[in-house]
N, C-alpha and C positions, 0 to 999 in steps of 0.2 A: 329050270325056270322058277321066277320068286311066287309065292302065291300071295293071297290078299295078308296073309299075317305079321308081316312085316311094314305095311302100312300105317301113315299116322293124322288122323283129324287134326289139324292145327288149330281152326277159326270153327264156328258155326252160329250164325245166329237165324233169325226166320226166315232172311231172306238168301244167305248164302253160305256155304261150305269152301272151305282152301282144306287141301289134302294132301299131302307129301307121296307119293309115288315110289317106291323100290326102281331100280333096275331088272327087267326083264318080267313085267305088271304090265299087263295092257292098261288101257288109260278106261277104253270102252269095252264093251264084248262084242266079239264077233262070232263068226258061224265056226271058230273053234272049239267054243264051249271054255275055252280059261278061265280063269280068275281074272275079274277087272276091276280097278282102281272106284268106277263108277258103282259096281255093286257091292263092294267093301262099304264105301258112304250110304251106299243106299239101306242098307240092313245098321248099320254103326245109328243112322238118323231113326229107323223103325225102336232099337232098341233103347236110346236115351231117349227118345219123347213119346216111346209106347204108343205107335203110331198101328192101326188097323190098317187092311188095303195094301196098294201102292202107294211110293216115294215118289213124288217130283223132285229130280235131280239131271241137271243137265250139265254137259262140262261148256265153258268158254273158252277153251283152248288146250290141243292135246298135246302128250307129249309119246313119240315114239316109243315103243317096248323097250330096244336096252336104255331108253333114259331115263331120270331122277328126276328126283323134285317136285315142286309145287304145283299145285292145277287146281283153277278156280272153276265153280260149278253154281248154277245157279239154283235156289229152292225154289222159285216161282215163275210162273209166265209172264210178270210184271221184271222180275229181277233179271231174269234173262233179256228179255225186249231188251233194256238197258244199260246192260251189259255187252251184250253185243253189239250195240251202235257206241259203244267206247271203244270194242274192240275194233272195229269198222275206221272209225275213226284216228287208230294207233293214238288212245287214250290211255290204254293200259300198258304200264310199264313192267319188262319180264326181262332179268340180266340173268345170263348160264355163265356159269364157269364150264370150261374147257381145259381139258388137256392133251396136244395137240404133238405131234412128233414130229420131230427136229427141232432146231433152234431158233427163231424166228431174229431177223435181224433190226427192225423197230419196236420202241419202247408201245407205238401205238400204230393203228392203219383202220382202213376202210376196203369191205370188201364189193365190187360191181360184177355180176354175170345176170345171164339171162339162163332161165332153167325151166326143164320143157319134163314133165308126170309122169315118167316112163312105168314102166312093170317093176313097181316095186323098188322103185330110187327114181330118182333127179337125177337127172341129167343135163348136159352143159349145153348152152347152144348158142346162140350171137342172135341180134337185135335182127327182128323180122322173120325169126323162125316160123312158123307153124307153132301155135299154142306156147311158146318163149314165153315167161312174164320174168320183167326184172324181179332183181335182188339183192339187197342192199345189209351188209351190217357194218358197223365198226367194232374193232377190238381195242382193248389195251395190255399190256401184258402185266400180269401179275408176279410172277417170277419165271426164272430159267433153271432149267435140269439138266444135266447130262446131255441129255438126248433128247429133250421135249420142252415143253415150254406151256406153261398154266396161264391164260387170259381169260379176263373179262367180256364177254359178247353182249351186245346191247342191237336188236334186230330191229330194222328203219322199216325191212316187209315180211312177211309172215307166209314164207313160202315150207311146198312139203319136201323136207328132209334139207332144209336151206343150207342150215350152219354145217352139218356133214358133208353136204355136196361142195360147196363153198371153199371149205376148206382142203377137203380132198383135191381139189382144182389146183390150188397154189402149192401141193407138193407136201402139204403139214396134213394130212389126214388126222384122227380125232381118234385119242391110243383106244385100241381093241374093236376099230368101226370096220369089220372085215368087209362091209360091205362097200366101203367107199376105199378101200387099197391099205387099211393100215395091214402093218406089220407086227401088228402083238393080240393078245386076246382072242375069245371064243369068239366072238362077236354078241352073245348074251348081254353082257355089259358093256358100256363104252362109257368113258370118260365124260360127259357131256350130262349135266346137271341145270336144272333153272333154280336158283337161287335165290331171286328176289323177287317179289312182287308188289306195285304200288298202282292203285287203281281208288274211284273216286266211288263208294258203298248207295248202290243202283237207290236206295229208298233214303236214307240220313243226308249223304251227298258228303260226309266225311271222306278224308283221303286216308286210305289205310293202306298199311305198309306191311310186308311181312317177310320172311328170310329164313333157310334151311342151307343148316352148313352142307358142305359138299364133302363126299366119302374116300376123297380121291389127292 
């Protein structure tokens, strides 16, 4: 598993943190005791502003253990508040790259299921299930492989373990995602990266932009 040392502060100002995440980095702690992404920032903020006490740091959105990329955190109870009524609102823009096994036969598509919190994955289920909430992304494809195929994900809802389950569904699971049926990988890592972020800075009201290449 990665621990916090491979991690990287990208943004920071008074009101908020963007943080690049390793694969196989919790994003939070849990009753593991790991290394997580959130106390990386939180000790990285004590150390550059010589901060006494605790860190307010809150994340706006997580990203599963084996995935990568960006995660935005708020510093304050005013920055949060309003950051999460962006994210509420699917204000905040988050594109992953993916790399997905097999060949996919459109240049672009959109994906529709309903997916019901099971133990530790999503799970499929149709309209009117019990606890079912839709799930919506589009893709486009960025290139083809042999055997797989790299796309662009752009998510309409903000479900748990959406883009894996999703994918897993249509036959293309998400290379090294042992959890949802692929066929390569520890499952530590998986292919599956958030790459961009464009969201509106909770206090200036500036729209900022930010991007972390993908390792894959």
């Amino acid at each position: 598993m990665k621990s916090s040392d491979s991690a990287e502060i990208i943004f920071c100002d008074n009101h908020i943190l963007i943080a690049a995440k390793p694969p196989g980095l919790l994003t939070q702690p849990d009753e593991s005791g790991a290394d997580s992404l959130e106390a990386f920032g939180k000790e990285w903020v004590k150390r550059e502003y010589k901060k006494p006490g605790n860190v307010f740091l809150h994340c706006i959105h997580r990203l599963d253990r084996p995935v990568s990329g960006l995660v935005l955190f708020a510093r304050t109870s005013k920055a949060l508040s309003r950051l999460n009524e962006q994210s509420r609102g699917q204000e905040i823009q988050r594109i992953y790259i993916a790399e997905v096994e097999g060949v996919l036969a459109h240049k672009e598509g959109k994906l529709d299921h309903y997916l019901i919190h099971g133990d530790h994955r999503a799970l499929i289920g149709k309209e009117g299930d019990k606890d079912a909430k839709h799930a919506r992304l589009t893709y486009q494809v960025i290139h083809r492989r042999p055997h797989s195929t790299v796309v662009s994900i752009e998510l309409e809802t903000g479900r748990y373990h959406q883009i894996r389950a999703q994918f897993s569904a249509t036959g293309h699971p998400i290379v090294g995602d042992k959890r949802y049926a692929s066929q390569s990988g520890d499952g530590n890592c998986i292919h599956l990266h958030c790459s961009n972020l464009a969201f509106q800075h909770p206090v200036t009201r500036e729209v900022l932009r930010f991007e972390s290449p993908r390792s894959f």
